[in-house]
C-alpha positions as CSV (number, residue, x, y, z in Angstrom):
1,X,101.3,89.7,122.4
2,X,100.2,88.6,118.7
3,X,102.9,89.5,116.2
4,X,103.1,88.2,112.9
5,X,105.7,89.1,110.3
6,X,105.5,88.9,106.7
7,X,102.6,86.6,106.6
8,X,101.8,85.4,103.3
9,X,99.0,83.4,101.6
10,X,98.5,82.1,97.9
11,X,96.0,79.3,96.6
12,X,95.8,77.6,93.6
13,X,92.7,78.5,91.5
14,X,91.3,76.6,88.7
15,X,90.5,79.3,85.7
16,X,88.2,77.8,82.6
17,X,89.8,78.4,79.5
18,X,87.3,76.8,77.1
19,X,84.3,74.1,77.5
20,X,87.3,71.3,77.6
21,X,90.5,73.4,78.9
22,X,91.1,74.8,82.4
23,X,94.4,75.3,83.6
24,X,95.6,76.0,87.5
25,X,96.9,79.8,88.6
26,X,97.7,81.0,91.8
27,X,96.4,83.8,93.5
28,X,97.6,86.1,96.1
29,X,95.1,87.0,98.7
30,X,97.4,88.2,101.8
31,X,101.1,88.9,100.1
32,X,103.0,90.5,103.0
33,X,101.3,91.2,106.2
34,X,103.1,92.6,109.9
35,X,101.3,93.4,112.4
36,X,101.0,92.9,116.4
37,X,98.3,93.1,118.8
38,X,99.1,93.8,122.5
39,X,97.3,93.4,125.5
40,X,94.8,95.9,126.5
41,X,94.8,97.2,123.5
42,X,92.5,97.7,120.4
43,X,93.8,97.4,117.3
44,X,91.7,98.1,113.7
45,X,92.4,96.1,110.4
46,X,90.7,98.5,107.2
47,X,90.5,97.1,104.1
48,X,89.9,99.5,100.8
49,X,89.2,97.1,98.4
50,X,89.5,93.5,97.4
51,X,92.4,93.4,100.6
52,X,92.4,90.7,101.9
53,X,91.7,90.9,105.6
54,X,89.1,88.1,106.3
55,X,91.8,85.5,105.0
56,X,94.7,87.7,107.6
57,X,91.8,87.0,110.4
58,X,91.3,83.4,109.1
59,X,95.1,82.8,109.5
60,X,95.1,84.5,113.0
61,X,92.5,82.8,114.2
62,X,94.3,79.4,112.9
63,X,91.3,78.5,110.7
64,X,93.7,78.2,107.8
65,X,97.6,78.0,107.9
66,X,99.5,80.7,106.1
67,X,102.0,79.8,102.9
68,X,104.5,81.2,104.5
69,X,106.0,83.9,107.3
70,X,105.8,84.0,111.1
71,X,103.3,84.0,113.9
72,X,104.2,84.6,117.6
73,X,101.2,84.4,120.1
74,X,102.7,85.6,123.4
75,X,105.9,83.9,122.7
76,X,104.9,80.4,121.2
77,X,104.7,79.7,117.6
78,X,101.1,79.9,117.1
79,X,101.8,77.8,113.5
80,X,103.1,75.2,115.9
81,X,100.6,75.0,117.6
82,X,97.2,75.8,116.4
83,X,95.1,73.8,119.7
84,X,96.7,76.2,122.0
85,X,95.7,79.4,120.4
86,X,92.5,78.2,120.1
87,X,91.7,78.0,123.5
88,X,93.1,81.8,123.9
89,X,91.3,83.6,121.7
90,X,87.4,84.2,120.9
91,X,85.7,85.8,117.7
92,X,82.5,88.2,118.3
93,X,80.7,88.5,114.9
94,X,78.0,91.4,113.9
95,X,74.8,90.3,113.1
96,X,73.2,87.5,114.6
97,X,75.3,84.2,113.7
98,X,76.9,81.9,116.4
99,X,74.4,82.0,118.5
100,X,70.7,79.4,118.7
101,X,67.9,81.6,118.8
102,X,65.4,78.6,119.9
103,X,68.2,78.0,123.2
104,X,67.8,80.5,126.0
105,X,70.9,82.3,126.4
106,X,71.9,80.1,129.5
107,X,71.9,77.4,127.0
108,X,73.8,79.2,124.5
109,X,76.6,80.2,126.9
110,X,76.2,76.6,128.4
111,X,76.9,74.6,125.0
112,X,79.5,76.8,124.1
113,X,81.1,76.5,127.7
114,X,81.0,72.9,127.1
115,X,82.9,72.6,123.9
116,X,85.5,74.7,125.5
117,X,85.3,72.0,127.9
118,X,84.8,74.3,131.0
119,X,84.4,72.2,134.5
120,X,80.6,72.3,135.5
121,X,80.7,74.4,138.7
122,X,82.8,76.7,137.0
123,X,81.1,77.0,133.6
124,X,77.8,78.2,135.8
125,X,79.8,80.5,137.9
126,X,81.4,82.2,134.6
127,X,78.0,82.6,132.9
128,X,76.0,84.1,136.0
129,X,79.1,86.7,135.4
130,X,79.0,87.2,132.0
131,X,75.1,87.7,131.4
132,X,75.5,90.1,134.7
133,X,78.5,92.1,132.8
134,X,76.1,92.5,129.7
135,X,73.0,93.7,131.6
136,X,70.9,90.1,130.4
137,X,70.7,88.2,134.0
138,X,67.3,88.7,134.2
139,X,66.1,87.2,130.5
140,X,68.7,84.0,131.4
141,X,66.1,81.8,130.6
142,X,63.9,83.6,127.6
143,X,64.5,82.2,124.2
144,X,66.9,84.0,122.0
145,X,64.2,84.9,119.4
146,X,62.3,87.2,121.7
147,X,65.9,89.1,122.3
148,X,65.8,92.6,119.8
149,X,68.8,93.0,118.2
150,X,71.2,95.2,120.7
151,X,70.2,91.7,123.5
152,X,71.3,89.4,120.9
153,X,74.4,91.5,120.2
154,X,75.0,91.4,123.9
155,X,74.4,87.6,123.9
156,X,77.2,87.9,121.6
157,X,79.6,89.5,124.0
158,X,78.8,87.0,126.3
159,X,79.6,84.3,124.0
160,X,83.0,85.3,123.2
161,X,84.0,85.7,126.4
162,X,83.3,82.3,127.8
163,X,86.5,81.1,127.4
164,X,88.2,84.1,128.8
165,X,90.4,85.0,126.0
166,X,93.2,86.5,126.0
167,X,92.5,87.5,122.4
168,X,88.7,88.7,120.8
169,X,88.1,89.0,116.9
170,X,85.4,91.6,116.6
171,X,84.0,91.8,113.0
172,X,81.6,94.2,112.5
173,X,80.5,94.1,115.2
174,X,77.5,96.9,115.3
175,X,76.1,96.2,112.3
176,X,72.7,97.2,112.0
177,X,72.9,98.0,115.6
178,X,70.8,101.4,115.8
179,X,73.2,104.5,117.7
180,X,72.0,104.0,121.5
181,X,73.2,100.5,121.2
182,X,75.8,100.7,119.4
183,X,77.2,103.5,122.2
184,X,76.7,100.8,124.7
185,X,78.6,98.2,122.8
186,X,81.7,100.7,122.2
187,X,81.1,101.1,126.4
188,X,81.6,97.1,126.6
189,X,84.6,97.1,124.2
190,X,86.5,99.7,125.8
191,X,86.3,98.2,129.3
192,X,87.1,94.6,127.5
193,X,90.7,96.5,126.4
194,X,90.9,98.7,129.1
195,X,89.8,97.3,132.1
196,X,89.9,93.8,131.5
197,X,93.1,94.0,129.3
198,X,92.1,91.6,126.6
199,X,93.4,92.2,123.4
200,X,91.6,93.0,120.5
201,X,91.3,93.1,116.6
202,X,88.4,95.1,115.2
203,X,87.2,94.9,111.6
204,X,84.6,97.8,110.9
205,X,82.7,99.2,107.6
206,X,82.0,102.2,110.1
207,X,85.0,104.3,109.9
208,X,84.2,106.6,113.1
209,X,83.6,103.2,115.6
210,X,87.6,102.8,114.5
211,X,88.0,106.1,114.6
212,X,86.1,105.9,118.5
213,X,87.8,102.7,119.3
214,X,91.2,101.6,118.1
215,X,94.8,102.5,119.8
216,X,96.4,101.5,116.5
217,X,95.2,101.3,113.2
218,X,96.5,98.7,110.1
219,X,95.2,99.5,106.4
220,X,95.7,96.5,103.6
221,X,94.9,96.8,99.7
222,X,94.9,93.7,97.5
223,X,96.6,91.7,100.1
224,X,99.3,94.6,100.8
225,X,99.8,96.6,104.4
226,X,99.5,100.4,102.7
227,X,99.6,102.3,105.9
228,X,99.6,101.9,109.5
229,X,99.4,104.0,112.8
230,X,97.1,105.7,115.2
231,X,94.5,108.0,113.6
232,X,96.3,111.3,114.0
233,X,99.4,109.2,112.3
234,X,97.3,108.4,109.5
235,X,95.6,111.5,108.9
236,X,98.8,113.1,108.8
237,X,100.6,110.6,106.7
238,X,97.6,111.5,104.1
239,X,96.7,114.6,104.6
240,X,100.5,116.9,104.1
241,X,98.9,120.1,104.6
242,X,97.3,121.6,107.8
243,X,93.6,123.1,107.6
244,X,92.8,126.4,109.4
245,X,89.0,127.8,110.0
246,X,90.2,131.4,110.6
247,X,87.5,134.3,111.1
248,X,88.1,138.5,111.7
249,X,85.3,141.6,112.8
250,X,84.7,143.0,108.9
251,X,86.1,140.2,107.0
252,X,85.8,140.3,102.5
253,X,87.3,139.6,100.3
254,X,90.2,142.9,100.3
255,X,91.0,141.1,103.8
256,X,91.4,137.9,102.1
257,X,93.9,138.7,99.5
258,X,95.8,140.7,102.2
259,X,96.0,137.8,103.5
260,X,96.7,135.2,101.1
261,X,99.4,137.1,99.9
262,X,100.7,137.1,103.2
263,X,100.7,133.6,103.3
264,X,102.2,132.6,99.6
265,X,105.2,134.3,100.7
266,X,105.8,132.2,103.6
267,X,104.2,129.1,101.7
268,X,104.1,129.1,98.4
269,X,101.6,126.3,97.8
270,X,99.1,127.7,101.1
271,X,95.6,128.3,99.7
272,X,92.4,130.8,101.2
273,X,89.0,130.6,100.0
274,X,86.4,132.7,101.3
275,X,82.9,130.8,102.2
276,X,80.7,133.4,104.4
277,X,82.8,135.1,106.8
278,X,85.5,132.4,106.8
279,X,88.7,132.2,105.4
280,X,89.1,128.2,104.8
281,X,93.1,128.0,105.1
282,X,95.6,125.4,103.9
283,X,99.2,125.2,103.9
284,X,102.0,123.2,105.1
285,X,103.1,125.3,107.9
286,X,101.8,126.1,111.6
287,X,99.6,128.7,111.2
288,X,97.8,129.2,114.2
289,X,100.6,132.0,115.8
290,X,101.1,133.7,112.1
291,X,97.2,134.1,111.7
292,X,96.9,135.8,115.6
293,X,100.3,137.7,114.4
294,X,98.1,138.9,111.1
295,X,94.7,140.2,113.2
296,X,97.3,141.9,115.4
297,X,99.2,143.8,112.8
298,X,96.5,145.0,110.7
299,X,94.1,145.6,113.7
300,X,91.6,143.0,113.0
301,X,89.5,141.4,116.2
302,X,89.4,137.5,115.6
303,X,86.3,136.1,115.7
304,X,87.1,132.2,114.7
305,X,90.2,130.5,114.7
306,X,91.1,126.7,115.2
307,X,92.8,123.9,113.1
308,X,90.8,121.5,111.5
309,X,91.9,118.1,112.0
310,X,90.8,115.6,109.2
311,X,88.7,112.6,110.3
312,X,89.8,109.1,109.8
313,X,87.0,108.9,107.0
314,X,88.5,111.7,105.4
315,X,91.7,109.9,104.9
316,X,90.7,107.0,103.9
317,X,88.8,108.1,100.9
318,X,91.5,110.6,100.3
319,X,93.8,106.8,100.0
320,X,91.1,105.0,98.4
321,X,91.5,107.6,95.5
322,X,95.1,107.7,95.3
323,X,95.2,104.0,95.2
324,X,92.7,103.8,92.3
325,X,94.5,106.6,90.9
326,X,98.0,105.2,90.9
327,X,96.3,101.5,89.4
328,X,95.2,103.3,86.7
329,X,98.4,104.8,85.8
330,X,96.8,108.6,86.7
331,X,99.8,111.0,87.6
């Protein structure tokens, strides 16, 4: 397991104050990160604005050392011992970096293999597996450049698996991948968690692949952990009230005040607007048994009625705002 606990990081910046005058300030860029990462499991990092997760990957993946807190990786000080990690873990980037377009991808997988320092016989054996587990066998020996983008993305897969890793980095992962491909990818990520029990850290702009994807979810702003848990967690962290598409046989607007002052006496801040023939519902109780309970007593057939459950999107614009709300002082 990766845990880290209150992992900070600060550099000094230079700041012109005039054409002869600069003087040094520091800045925070990560100021007081937990998190942990098991295995078999895939964990999302979010970051709303200006938070600082590419320098919390940097430090994981030992690129740069943190000014101060704790990092465990599977029980050895990971500070301690940068080399080690190294060898453990594996980053798969979106896009088409970190890999050689004029190389075939045999060559690719072969010249990384080597600067793992991988044993010949086995370095072969390992990539016949690896482009067979991302469907590329049979273009082993085409150039890169002829790959479309979903191949190269594959390539990628490939790439950061050749070290067997305990660990894999995905950032963004998808990107500019069109939806057929991108399904296949989430297909190969799952069964890297799931089946082959690696661990995994998963940066994404597209809010529905974490949504889709991650076991546990970690949100930072400016450098700050704001909120953490698995979706349903953070939906309900964000969202306090419950949403309720409810629907009757002859439903208008007499119906609808019937029943929203039904409802303000049980909650007094529930709310039901009419759009159509649905009642859109809110409040902070269970409603599902008092609506059925309503049809019932007034003698109403239901035609609709289910809870709404916010998407992970949804939440984290509804955070986004009350973060830029409360930094401009908004009540």
């Amino acid at each position: 397991m990766i845990e880290v606990h209150n992992l900070k990081k600060t550099y000094d910046v230079k700041r012109r104050q005039n054409f002869f005058h600069s003087t040094m300030e520091k800045v925070e860029a990560v100021k007081d990160i937990s998190m942990k990462i098991e295995a078999g499991q895939i964990v999302g990092l979010l970051g709303i604005n200006g938070a600082g997760k590419t320098t919390t990957i940097k430090m994981l993946t030992t690129l740069i050392e943190p000014t101060s807190g704790s990092y465990m990786f599977d029980g050895m000080d990971a500070l301690m011992n940068p080399h080690q990690v190294k060898k453990q873990i594996n980053m798969i980037a979106g896009g088409e970096r970190m890999i050689y377009w004029r190389l075939t991808a045999y060559e690719n997988l072969w010249y990384y293999g080597q600067l793992y320092g991988i044993e010949n016989n086995e370095l072969r054996r390992r990539i016949d597996k690896l482009l067979k587990l991302v469907g590329l066998e049979d273009k082993a020996n085409l150039p890169v450049e002829t790959f479309s983008k979903g191949m190269k993305q594959r390539l990628q897969i490939a790439r950061g698996m050749i070290n067997n890793p305990k660990y894999i980095f995905l950032d963004e992962p998808t990107i500019g991948l069109d939806a057929v491909v991108t399904q296949e990818l989430h297909e190969e990520i799952k069964n890297l968690a799931k089946e082959q029990g690696k661990g995994i850290l998963l940066t994404s702009h597209y809010l529905s692949e974490v949504e889709e994807l991650c076991d546990y979810i970690y949100m930072v702003n400016n450098g700050e952990l704001v909120v953490e848990g698995t979706k349903k967690e953070l939906t309900d962290f964000v969202f306090t009230k419950k949403y309720y598409a409810f629907s009757v046989q002859g439903m208008d607007e007499a119906v609808v005040a019937k029943l929203r002052n039904h409802l303000l006496i049980l909650d007094g801040d529930s709310s039901v607007e009419l759009e159509g023939r649905t009642a859109n519902i809110s409040s902070r109780l269970e409603l599902s048994s008092i609506l059925a309970e309503f049809a019932v007593r007034e003698g109403l057939v239901i035609n609709e009625l289910h809870k709404l459950e916010p998407s992970l999107e949804q939440a984290v614009i509804k955070l986004s705002k009350n973060i830029e709300r409360e930094e401009k002082g908004i009540a």
